[in-house]
C-alpha positions in Angstrom: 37.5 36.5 2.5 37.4 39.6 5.2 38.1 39.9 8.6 35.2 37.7 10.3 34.2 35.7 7.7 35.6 32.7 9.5 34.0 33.3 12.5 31.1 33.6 10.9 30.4 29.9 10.3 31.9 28.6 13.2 30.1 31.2 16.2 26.6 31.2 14.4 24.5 28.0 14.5 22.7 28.7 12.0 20.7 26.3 9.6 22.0 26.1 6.6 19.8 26.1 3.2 19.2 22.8 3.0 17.7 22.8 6.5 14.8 24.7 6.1 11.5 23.3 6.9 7.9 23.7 4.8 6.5 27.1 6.5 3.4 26.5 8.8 1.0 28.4 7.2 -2.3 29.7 9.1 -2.5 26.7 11.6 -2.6 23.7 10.6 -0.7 24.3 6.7 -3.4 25.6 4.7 -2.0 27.6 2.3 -2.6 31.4 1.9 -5.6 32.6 0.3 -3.7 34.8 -1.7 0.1 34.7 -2.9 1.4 37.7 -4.4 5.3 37.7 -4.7 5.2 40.9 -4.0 7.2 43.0 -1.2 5.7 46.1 0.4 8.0 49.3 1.4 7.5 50.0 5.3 6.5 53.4 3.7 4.2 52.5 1.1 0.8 54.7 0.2 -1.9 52.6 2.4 0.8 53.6 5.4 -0.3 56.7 7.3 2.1 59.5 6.6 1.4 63.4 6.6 2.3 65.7 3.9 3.7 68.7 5.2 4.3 70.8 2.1 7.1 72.4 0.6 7.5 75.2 3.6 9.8 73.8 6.1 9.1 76.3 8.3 5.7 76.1 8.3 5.7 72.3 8.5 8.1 72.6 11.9 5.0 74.5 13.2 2.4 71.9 12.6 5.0 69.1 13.7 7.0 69.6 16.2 9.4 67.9 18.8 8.0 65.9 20.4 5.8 64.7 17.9 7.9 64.7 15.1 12.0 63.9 15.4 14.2 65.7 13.5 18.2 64.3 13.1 19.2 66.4 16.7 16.5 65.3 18.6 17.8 61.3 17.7 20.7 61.7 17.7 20.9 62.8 21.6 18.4 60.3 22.3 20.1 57.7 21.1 23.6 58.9 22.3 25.0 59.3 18.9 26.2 62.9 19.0 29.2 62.7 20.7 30.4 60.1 18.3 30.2 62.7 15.7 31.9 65.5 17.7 34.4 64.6 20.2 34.4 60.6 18.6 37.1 58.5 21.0 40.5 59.2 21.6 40.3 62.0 19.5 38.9 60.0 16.5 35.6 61.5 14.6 33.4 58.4 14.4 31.1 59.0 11.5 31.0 56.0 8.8 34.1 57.0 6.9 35.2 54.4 5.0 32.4 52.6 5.1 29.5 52.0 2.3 25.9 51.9 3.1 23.9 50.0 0.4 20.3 50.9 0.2 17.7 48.6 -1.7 14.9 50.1 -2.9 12.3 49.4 -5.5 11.5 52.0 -8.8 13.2 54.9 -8.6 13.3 58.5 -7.3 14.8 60.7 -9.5 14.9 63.6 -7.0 16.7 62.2 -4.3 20.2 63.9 -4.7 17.9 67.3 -4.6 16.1 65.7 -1.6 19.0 64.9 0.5 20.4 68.6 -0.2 17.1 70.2 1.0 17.0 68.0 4.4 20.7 68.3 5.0 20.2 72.0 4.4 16.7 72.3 6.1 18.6 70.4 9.6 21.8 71.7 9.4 24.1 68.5 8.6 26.6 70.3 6.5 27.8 68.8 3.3 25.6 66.7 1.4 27.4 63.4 -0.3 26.9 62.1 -3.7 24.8 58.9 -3.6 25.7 57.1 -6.2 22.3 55.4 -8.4 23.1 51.7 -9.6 19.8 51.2 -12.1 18.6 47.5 -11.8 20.1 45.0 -13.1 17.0 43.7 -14.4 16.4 47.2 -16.8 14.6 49.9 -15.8 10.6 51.5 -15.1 10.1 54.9 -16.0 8.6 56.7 -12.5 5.6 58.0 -12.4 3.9 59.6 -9.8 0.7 59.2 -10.5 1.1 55.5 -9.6 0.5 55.3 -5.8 2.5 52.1 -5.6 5.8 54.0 -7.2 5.3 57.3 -5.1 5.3 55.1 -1.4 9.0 53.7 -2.9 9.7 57.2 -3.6 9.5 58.2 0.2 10.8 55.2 1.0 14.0 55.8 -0.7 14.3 59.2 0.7 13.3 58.3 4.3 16.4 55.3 3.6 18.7 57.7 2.2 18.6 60.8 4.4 18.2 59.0 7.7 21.2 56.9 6.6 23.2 59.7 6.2 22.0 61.3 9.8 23.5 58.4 12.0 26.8 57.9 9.5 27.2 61.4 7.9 30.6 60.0 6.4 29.5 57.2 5.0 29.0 56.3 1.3 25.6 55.9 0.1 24.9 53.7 -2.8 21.2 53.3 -4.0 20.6 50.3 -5.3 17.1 50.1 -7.2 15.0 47.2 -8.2 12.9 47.0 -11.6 9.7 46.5 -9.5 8.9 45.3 -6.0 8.2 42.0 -7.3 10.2 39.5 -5.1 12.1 38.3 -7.6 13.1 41.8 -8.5 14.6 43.1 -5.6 16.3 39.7 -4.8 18.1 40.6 -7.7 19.1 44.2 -6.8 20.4 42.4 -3.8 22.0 39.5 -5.2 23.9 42.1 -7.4 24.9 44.2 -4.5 26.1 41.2 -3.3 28.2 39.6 -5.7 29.6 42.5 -6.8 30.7 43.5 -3.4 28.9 47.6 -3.2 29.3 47.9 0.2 29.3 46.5 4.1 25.6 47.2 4.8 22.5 46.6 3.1 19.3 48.3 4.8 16.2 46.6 3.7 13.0 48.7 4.4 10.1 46.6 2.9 8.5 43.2 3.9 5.8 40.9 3.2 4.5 37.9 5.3 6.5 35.1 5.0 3.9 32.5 4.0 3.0 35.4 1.5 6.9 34.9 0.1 6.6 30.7 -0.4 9.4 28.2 0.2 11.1 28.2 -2.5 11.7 31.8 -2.6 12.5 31.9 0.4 15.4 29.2 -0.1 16.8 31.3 -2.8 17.1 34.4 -1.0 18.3 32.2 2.1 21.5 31.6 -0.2 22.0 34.9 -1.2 22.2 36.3 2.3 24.3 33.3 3.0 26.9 34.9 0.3 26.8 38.3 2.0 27.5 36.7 5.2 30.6 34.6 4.2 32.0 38.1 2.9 31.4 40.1 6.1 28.0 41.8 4.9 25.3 43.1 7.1 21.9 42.7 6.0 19.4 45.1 8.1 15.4 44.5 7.3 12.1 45.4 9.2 10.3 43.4 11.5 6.9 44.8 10.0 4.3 47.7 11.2 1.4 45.4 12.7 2.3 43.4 15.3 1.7 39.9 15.1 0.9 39.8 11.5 1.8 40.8 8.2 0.8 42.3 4.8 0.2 39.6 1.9 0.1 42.1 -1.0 2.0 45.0 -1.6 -1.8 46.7 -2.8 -3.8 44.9 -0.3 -5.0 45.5 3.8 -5.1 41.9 4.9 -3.1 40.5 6.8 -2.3 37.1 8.1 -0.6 36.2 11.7 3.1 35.8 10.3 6.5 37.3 11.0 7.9 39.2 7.9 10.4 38.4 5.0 13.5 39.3 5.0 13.6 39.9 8.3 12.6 36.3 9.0 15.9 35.2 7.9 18.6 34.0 10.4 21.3 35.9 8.5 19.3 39.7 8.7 19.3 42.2 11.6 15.1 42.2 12.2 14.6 45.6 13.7 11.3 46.4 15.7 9.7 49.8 17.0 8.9 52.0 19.8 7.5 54.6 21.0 10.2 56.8 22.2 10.3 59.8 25.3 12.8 62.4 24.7 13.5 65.7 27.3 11.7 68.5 25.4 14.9 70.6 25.6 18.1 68.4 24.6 16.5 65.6 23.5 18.1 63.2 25.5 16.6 59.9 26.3 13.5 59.8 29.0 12.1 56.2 28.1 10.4 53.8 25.8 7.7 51.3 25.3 6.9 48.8 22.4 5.2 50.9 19.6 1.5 50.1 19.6 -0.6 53.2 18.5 -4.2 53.6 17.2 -4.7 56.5 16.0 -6.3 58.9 13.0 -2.4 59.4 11.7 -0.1 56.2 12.8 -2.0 53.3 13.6 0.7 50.6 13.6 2.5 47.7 16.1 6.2 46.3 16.3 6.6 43.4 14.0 7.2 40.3 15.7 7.3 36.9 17.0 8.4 33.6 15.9 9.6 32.4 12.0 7.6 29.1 11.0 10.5 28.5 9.1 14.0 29.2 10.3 15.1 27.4 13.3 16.3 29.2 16.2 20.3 30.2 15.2 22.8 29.9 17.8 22.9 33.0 19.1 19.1 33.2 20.2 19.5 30.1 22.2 20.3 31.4 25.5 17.5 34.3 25.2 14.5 32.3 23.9 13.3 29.3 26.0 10.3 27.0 24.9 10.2 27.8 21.4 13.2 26.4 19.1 11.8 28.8 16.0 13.9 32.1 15.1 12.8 34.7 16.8 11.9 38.7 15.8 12.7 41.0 16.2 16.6 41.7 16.9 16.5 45.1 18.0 14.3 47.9 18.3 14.2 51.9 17.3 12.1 54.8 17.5 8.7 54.0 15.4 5.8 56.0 16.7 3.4 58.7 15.3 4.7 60.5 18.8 7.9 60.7 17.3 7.1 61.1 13.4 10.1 60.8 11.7 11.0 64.0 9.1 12.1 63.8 5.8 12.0 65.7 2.5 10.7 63.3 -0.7 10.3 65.1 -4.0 10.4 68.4 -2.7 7.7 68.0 0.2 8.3 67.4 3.7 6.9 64.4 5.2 6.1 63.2 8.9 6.7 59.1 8.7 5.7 56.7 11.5 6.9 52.9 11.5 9.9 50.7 11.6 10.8 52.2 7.8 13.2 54.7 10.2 15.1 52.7 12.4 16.4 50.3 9.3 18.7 52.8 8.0 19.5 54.0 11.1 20.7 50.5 12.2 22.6 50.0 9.0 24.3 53.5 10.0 25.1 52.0 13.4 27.1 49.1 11.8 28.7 51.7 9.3 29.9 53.2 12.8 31.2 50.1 13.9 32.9 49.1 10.4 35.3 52.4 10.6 35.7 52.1 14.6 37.3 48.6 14.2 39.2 49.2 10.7 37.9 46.6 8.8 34.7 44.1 8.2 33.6 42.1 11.2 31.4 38.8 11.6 27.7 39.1 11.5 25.9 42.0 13.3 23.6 39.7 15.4 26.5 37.3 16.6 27.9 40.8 18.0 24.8 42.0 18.9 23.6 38.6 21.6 27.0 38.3 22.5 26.8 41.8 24.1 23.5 41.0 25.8 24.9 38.3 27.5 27.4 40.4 29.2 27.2 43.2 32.3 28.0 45.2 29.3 24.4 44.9 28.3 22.3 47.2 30.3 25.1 50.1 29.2 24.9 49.2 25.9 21.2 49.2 25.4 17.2 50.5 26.9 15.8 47.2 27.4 12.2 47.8 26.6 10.1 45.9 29.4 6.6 47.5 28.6 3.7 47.3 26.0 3.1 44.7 23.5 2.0 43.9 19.8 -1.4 43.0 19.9 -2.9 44.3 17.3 -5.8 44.7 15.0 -7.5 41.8 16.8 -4.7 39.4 16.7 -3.2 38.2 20.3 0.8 39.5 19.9 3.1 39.3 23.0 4.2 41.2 25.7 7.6 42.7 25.9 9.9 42.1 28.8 13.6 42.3 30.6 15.9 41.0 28.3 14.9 39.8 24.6 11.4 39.5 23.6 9.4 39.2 20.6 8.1 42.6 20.4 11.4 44.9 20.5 14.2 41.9 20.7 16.9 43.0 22.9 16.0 46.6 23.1 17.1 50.1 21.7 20.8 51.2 21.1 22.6 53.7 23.2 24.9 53.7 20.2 28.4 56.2 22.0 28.4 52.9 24.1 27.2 50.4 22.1 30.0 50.8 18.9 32.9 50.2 20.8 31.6 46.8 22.0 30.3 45.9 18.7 33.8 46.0 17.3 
């Protein structure tokens, strides 16, 4: 067992499997009209993202800072620059030595080309090998005519290459699932699990959790029990529309529900917002939740209240009146004023939603895993414990404006402190690794 593990089951209250309760589906426990099994990638091909071409240099011109972020711009917003130069007490603090698992869906077999052209196109130096573990499950053969495989396809890259800008020395292994079917990338994870590929799993895709059923839902409970007992972070999306989530990987409805995995006691839930950076270094002017209706970018933070996880330990002195887990945990960057660059199969692409800030978070931990030598205890018992100290307000933006009301469905409001649409705020990460390890 690592350094942590211990702790883990003695500082986290969580429920255990056996513990969880029926969801509450729709008011009253109807079920769902429709039950897919089916995850959808926070990029996927309904999502609104721009296709910028092959010329980088003309696609700077039609999106630039500040409505599209590029690795500098980030990393000064978010303080994570000086980690990479001047580090502390002479130490470089850039993920090496620690492993970034990424779990995808299908395949992109241009993403070691990909992440060469965007380190290239930004300037980041070296590009690492990221190392390809096909599913477990046997493989499907892309194709990029299907518009469900291409949004994975961007997915992956977005995941990969943004990865790589917050933890440039970190290892990177893709792990890819036969399909997005929930069963399949369960299994991806499971295996990244059990056979031990890294310290942090990032987790961009999501479903509503009535949408995902109960007993699926205990199974993967289980499996992120195991990565937790070994010292694993697991990172996921709180979901792009507010108060409710997708049902179908294909589909536009919605229902009012938090999202899957991020649901889960044992997961990082990471919400959006829409981010203001000074035009000429980038550094960090303010935020509010992300909530934008738009031609290109329509899309709220995911969050609110799990119908069926119990509040864990280490919400209970943030969340009063409500004894259900709470999304999300933590907030980054998400808007359409703030597109996100990256290259996926030789285009450049302007991305808006919480698909960003999941590997960015995962590189965050990656930080924290070489800053303290070795594995810790679960990233959102470090996470609350902060926020409950003077340390807090150093550590993170606290996000007191906006809300994720959306698409006619009541959301809530964000405040001081945690709240259900960007949990306990956005990281100033030169600050904020330290205390996490």
């Amino acid at each position: 067992m690592r350094v942590g593990a211990a702790s883990i089951r003695t500082a986290l209250a969580r429920l255990s499997v056996a513990s969880l309760t029926l969801p509450i589906l729709l008011g009253g426990g109807a079920a769902p009209a429709v039950v897919t099994h089916a995850m959808t990638p926070m990029v996927s091909a309904l999502a609104d993202y721009q296709n910028l071409g092959q010329d980088f240099a003309a696609a700077q011109l039609m999106c630039k800072a500040p409505l599209c972020f590029g690795p500098a711009q980030l990393r000064a917003a978010y303080d994570i620059q000086p980690l990479l130069t001047t580090g502390v007490n002479g130490t470089v603090i850039d993920g090496t030595g620690a492993t970034i698992v990424i779990v995808d869906a299908f395949s992109n077999p241009y993403i070691q080309s990909d992440l060469a052209t965007f380190d290239t196109d930004f300037g980041l130096g070296a590009t690492p090998q990221v190392t390809i573990v096909p599913p477990p499950d046997g493989s499907t053969q892309f194709d990029p005519n299907d518009p469900n495989q291409f949004g994975w396809a961007i997915e992956i890259s977005l995941d990969v290459e943004w990865a790589h800008v917050v933890a440039p020395g970190a290892n990177i292994v893709l792990v890819l699932a036969k399909s997005n079917q929930d069963a399949d990338l369960l299994s991806a994870t499971r295996y990244a699990i059990d056979n031990n590929l890294g310290d942090v799993i990032s987790q961009s895709f999501a479903e509503a959790e009535s949408a995902a059923g109960f007993e699926f839902l205990r199974e993967e409970h289980a499996v992120f029990e195991r990565a937790a007992a070994k010292g694993i972070t697991l990172v996921a999306g709180a979901g792009d529309f507010g108060a409710t989530n997708r049902i179908g990987p294909r589909s536009l409805a919605t229902v009012p529900a938090v999202a899957t995995p991020a649901s889960d006691p044992d997961v990082t839930a990471v919400g959006g917002t829409r981010l203001t950076i000074d035009s000429v270094s980038g550094a960090w002017v303010g935020e509010t939740a992300w909530n934008d209706v738009l031609p290109h970018g329509s899309g709220a933070s995911g969050g609110g209240f799990s119908s069926v996880y119990k509040r864990p330990g280490y919400q209970a002195p943030f969340i009063d009146g409500n004894q259900q887990r709470g999304l999300p945990d933590v907030s980054y960057s998400a808007s359409a004023f703030g597109a996100t660059w990256l290259v996926s199969m030789g285009n450049v692409f302007a991305v808006d939603g919480t698909s960003g800030g999941v590997p960015q978070w995962a590189g965050i931990d990656a930080l924290s895993r070489q800053f303290a030598g070795h594995r810790q205890s679960q990233l959102n018992i470090r996470l609350y414990h902060i926020a409950k100290s003077a340390a807090y307000g150093d550590a993170f933006h606290d996000i007191t404006t906006g809300n994720n009301s959306f698409a006619g469905v009541q959301g809530y409001n964000a405040g001081p402190g945690w709240d259900p649409v960007t949990g306990l705020g956005t990281p100033d990460v030169f600050k904020l690794v330290p205390l996490l390890s």
